[in-house]
C-alpha positions in Angstrom: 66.1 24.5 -25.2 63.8 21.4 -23.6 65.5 22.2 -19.8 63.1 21.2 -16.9 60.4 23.8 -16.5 58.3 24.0 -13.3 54.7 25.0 -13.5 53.8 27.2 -10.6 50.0 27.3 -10.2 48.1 29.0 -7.1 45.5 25.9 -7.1 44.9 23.0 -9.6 41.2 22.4 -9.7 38.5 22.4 -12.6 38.7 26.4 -13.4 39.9 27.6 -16.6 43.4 28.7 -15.4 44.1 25.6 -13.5 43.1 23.5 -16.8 45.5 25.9 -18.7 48.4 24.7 -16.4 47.3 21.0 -16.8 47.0 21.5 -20.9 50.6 23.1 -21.1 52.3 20.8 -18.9 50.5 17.9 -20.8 51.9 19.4 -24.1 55.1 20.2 -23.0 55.8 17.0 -21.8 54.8 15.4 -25.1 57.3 17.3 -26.6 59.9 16.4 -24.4 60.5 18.6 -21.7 61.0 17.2 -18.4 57.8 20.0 -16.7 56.8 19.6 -13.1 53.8 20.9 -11.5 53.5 23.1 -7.9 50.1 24.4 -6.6 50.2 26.6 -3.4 47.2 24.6 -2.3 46.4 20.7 -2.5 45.0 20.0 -5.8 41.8 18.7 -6.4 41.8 17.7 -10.0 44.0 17.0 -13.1 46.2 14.4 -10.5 45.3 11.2 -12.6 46.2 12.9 -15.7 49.6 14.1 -14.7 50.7 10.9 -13.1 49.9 9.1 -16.3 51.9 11.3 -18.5 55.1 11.1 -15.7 54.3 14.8 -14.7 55.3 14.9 -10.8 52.7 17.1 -8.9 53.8 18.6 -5.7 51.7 21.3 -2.8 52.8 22.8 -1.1 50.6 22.9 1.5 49.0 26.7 1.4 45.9 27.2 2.9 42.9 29.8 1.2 43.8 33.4 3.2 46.5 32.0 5.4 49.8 33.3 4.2 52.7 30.4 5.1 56.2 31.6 5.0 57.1 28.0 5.0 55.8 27.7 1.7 58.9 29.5 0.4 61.0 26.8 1.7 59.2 24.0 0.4 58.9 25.7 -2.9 63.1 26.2 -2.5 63.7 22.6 -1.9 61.7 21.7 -4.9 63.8 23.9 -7.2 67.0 22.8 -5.7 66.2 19.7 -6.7 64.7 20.3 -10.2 66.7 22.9 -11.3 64.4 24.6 -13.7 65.5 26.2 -16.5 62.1 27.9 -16.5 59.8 28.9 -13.2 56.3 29.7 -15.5 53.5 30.7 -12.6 50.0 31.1 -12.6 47.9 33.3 -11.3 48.2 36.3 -8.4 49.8 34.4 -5.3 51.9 32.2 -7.7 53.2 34.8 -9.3 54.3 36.5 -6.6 55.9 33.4 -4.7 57.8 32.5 -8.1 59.4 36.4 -8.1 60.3 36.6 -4.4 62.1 33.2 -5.0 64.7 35.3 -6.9 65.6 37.2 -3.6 66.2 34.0 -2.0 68.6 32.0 -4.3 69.3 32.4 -7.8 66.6 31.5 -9.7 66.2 30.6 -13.5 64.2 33.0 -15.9 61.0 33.5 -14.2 58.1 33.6 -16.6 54.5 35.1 -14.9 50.7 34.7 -16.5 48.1 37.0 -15.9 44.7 35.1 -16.1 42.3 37.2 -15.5 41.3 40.9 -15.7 41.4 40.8 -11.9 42.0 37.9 -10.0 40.0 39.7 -6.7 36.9 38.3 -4.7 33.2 39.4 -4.8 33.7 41.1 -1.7 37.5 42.5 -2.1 38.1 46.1 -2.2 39.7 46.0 -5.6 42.8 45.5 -7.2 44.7 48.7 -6.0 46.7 46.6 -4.0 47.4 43.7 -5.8 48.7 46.2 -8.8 50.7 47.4 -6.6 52.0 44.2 -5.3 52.4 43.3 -9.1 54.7 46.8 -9.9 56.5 45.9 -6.8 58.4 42.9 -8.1 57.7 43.3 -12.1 61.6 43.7 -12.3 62.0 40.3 -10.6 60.0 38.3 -13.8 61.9 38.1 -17.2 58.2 38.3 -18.6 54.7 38.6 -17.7 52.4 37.3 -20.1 48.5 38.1 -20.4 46.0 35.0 -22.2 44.3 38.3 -24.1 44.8 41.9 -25.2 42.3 43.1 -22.5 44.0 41.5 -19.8 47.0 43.3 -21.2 45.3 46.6 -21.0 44.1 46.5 -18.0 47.4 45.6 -16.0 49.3 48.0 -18.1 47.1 50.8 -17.9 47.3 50.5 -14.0 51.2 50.1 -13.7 50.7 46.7 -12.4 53.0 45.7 -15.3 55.7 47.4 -17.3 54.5 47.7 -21.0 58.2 46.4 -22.5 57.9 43.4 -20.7 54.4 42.2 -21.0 53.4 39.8 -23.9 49.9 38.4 -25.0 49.6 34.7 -25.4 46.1 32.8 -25.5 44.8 29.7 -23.6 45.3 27.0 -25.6 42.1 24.3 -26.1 43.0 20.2 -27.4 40.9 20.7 -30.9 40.8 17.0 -31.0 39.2 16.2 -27.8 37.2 19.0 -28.3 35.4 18.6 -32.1 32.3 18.3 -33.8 31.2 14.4 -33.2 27.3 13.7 -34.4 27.2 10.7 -32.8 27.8 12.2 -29.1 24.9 15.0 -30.0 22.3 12.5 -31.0 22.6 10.1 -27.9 23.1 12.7 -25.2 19.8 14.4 -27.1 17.8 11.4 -26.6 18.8 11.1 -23.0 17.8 14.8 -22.3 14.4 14.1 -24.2 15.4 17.2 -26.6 13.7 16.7 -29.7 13.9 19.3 -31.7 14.2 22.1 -29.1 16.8 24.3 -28.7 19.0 23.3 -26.1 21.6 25.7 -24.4 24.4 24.8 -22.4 26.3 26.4 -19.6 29.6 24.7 -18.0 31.4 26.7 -15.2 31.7 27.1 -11.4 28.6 28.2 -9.9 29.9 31.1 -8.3 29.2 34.7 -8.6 31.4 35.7 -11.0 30.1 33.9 -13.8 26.9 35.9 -12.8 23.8 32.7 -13.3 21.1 34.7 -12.3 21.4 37.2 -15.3 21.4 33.8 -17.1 18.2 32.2 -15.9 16.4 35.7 -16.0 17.1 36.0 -19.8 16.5 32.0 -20.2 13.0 33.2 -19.0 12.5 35.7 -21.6 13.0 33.4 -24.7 9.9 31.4 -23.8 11.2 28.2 -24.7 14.2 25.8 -25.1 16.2 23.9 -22.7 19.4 25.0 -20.6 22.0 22.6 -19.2 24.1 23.9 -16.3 27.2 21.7 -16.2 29.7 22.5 -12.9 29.2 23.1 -8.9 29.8 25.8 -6.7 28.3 27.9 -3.8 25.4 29.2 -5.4 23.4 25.6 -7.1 20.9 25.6 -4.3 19.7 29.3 -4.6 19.9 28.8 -8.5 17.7 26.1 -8.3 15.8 27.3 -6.7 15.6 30.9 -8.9 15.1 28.8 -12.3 12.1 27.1 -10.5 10.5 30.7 -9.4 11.6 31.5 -13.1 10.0 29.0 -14.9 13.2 27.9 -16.5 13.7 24.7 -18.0 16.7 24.3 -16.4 19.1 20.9 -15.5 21.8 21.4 -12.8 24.1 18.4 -14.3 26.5 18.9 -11.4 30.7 17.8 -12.5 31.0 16.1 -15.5 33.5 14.6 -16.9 31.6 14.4 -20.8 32.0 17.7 -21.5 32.8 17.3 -25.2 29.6 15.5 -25.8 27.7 17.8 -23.9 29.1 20.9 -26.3 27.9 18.3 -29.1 24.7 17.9 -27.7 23.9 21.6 -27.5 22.7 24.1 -29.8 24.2 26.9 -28.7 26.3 27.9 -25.4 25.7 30.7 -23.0 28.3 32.7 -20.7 26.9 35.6 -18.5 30.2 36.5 -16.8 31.2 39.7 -14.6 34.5 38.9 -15.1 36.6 36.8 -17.0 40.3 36.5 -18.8 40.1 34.4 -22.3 37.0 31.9 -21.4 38.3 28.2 -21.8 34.9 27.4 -22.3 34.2 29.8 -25.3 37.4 28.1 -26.7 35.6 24.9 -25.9 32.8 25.7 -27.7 34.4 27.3 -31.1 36.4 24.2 -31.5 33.6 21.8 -30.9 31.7 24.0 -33.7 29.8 25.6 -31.0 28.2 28.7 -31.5 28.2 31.2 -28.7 26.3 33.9 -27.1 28.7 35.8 -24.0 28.8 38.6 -22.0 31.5 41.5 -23.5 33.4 41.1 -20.8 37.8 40.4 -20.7 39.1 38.3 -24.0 35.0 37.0 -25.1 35.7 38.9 -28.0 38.5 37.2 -28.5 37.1 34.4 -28.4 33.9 34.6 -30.3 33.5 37.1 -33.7 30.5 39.3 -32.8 28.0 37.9 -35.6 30.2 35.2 -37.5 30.8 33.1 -34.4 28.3 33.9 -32.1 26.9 36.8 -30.3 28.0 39.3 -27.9 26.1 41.0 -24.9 26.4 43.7 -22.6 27.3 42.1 -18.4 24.2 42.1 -15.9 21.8 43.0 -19.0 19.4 39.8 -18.8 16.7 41.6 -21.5 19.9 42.1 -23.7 21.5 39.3 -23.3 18.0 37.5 -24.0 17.7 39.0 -27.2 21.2 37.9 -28.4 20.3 34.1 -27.2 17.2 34.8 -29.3 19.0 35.8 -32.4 21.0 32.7 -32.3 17.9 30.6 -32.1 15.9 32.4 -34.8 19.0 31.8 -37.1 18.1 29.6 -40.6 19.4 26.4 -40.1 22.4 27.1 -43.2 23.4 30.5 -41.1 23.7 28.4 -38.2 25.7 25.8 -39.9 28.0 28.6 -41.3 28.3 29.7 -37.4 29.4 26.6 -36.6 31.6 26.1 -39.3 33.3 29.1 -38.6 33.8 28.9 -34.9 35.6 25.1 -35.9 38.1 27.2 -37.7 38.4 30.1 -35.9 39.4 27.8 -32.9 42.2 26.1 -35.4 43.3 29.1 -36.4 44.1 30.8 -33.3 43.5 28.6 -30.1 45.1 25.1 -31.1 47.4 23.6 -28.3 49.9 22.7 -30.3 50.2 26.5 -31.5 50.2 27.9 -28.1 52.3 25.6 -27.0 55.0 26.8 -29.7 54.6 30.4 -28.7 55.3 29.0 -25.2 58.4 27.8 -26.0 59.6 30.6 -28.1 59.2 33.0 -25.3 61.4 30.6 -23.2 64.2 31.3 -25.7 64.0 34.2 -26.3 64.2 34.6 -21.9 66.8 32.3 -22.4 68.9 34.2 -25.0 68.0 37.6 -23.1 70.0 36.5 -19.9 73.0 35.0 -21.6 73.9 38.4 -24.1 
């Protein structure tokens, strides 16, 4: 089956979700399925990309915390005139628009992804209500996927999602944009004025989930090295300004767009997340041959082999997670090669896009095949 599919995203912006949605409908695409994008809210990134590959993007319109019953309409006419063979959504509020659709007209198989262990803000009271929400209108998806086991667990284990119809099936990450490249590590080193020193990067939004001050307080503790934030968010000016009190020997890099190089320039990579699904980033780093030192927190485990690939770290633990960064760095220079080696492979093995991409389109056969016996 290579029907139309439409990609129902909540937002398309540089988070590791939205970059999930851009990857698959990239790959599908390549592959021949006519896919069309649909974020609640306007997008703010991936818009060049999809226009080049002859991906039509649509909003519709959504603004954060304002529900918009309109938005069903406009989501309607878009179907009506794609006629899907596959509505795949993304995150909470997608998910849910792409299920009440079925109420409204028939609808083709309806395909939701779980992203995250919960998708709530730092100052929601939970995910009782959400679950809820989720149970609610489970029997109006033909399946609910999760990007990790943990993410799986968690929804099942609340009743947020029927066990029979959940399925685990990992971010993908492009291993060839994404690859060990010793030309990129030597001239970004120079430019940094590296040296020999060990230089740590961190790429994600500056926000309080990903948890930076437990970051820069065990960046202190290691007495040496140099960390590279890469992203933007809320919270730069009061990390800054924490990494100067600190002592860190910290650059806020801002958005960049050379993330690859940046992997290739780094030593190792650091992620101090509260919560998390399957890290893109971690995937990132294991196919760029990055070795990795996270908190244990969603799919990191996943995504980085306790001691083969990296290091893992208990959340909010700055003297723990210090002494984790610290084993990486007092590695000999052939175990760290091994790490890196291994992480490469690792990444192949289980992450590739083209291999997720194929698992993607299994599952919209077997949905397919499901609804016509």
């Amino acid at each position: 089956m290579t029907g139309p599919v439409v990609l129902l995203t909540t937002n398309l912006a540089r988070g590791g979700a939205e970059t999930q949605v851009a990857l698959l409908a990239l790959s599908l695409r390549r592959r021949g399925w006519p896919v069309t994008v649909v974020s609640l809210l306007d997008p703010s990134a991936f818009q060049a990309e999809l226009t080049a590959a002859g991906v039509p993007l649509h909003s519709l319109g959504m603004q954060p915390g304002r529900p918009n019953p309109l938005a069903l309409t406009r989501l309607a006419v878009i179907l009506r005139k794609e006629r899907p063979r596959v509505l795949h959504s993304h995150m909470f509020h997608a998910n849910l628009l792409a299920r009440l659709m079925r109420l409204a007209f028939p609808a083709p198989l309806i395909v939701s992804t779980l992203h995250s262990m919960a998708e709530s803000s730092r100052h929601g009271t939970g995910t009782r209500f959400r679950d809820w929400l989720y149970r609610a209108t489970d029997p109006l998806a033909d399946a609910t996927v999760a990007v990790c086991q943990a993410v799986a667990e968690r929804h099942a284990a609340s009743g947020a999602v029927r066990r029979a119809r959940l399925r685990v099936i990992p971010n993908g990450v492009d291993t060839e944009r994404f690859r060990p490249d010793t030309a990129s590590r030597d001239r970004l080193r120079g430019e940094f004025g590296a040296g020999d020193e060990f230089v740590w990067l961190a790429a994600g939004r500056l926000m309080w989930k990903k948890d930076y001050p437990t970051m820069l307080r065990a960046a202190a503790r290691l007495g040496g090295g140099i960390l590279l934030i890469a992203g933007t968010g809320p919270l730069e000016s009061e990390l800054a300004t924490l990494a100067r009190e600190l002592g860190v020997r910290a650059h806020f890099l801002g958005a960049r767009e050379d993330v690859p190089a940046l992997m290739n320039a780094a030593d190792g990579l650091v992620l101090s997340s509260v919560v998390e699904g399957l890290p893109m980033v971690l995937l990132e780093a294991a196919a760029s041959g990055l070795p990795c030192v996270t908190t244990d927190v969603g799919g990191a485990r996943d995504a980085v082999l306790d001691g083969q690939t990296g290091f893992l770290a208990p959340c909010g633990d700055p003297e723990a997670l210090a002494a984790a960064m610290t084993r990486l760095v007092e590695l000999p220079v052939a175990a760290r090669r091994e790490m890196c080696r291994r992480a490469r492979e690792w990444a192949l093995a289980r992450f590739d896009l083209n291999s997720v991409t194929s698992q993607w389109e299994q599952l919209y056969r077997e949905c397919r095949d499901d609804n016509t016996t």
